[in-house]
C-alpha positions as CSV (number, residue, x, y, z in Angstrom):
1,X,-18.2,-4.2,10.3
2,X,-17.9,-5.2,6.7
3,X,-14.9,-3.9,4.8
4,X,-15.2,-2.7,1.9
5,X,-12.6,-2.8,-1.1
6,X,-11.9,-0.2,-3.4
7,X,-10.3,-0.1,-6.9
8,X,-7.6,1.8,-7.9
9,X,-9.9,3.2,-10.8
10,X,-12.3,3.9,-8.2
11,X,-9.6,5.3,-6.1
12,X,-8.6,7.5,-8.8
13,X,-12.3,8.9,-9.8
14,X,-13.0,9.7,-6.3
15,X,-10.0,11.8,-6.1
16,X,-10.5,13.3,-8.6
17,X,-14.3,14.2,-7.8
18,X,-12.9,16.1,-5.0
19,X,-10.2,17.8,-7.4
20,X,-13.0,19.2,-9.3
21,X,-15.0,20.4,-5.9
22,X,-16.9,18.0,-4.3
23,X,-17.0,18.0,-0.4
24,X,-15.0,15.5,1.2
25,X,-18.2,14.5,3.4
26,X,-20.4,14.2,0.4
27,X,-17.7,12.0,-1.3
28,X,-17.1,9.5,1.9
29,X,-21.0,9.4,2.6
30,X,-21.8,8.7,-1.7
31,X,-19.3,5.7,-1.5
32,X,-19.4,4.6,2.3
33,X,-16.1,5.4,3.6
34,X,-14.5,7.7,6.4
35,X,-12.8,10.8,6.1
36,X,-9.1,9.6,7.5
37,X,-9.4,6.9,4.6
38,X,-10.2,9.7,2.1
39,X,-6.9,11.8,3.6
40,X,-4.7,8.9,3.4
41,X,-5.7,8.0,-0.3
42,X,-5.0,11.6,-1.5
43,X,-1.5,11.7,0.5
44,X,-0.4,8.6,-1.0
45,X,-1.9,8.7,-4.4
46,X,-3.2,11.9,-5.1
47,X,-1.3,13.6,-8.7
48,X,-0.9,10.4,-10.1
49,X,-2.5,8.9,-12.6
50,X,-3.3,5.3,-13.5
51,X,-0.3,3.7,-14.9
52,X,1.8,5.6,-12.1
53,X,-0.1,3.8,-9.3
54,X,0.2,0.2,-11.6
55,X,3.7,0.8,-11.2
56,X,4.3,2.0,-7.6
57,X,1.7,-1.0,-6.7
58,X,4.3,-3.4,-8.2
59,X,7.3,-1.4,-6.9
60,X,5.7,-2.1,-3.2
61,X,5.2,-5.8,-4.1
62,X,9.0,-6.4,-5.2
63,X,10.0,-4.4,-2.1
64,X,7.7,-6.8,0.1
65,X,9.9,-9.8,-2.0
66,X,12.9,-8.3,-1.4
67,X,12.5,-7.5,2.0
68,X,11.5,-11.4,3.0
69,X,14.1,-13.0,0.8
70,X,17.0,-10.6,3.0
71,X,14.9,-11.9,6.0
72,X,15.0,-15.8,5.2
73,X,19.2,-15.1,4.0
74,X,20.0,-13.0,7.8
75,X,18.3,-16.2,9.4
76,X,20.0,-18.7,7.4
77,X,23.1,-16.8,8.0
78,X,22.7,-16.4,11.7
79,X,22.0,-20.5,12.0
80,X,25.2,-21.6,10.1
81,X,27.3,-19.2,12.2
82,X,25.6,-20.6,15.4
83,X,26.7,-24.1,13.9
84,X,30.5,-22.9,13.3
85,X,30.4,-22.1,16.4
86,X,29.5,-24.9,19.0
87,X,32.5,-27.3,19.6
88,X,32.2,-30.7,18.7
């Protein structure tokens, strides 16, 4: 089943089609997309507006950085104290 990507101006209109009363099924059928995705766009983005969802898009990224540069440091930490430990 193909995949189909959205934008986050897309995103954002669709919302807000249903904000001003359009039926959730109408909306999913119009732009080929399933209900559940629908419910989870509106509980993660819904209220915000476009530069808000710029901003928590690049919040997530550094978080993703953040989160692999701690990784790579525990793992480097864990081999030298592996190394300190063995007895020559």
């Amino acid at each position: 089943m193909k995949k189909i990507r959205h934008t986050d101006s897309q995103i954002l209109s669709i919302l807000k089609q249903n904000e001003m009363g359009k039926s959730v099924p109408d909306l999913c059928r119009e732009h080929g997309m399933s209900s559940a995705c629908f419910y989870q766009w509106r509980s993660k983005y819904g209220g915000m507006d476009a530069s808000l969802m710029k901003r928590m898009k690049e919040l997530e990224e550094e978080n993703r950085r953040l989160k692999k540069m701690y990784a790579e440091e525990r793992l480097m930490g864990e081999i030298a104290r592996e190394a300190l430990e063995k007895k020559w």
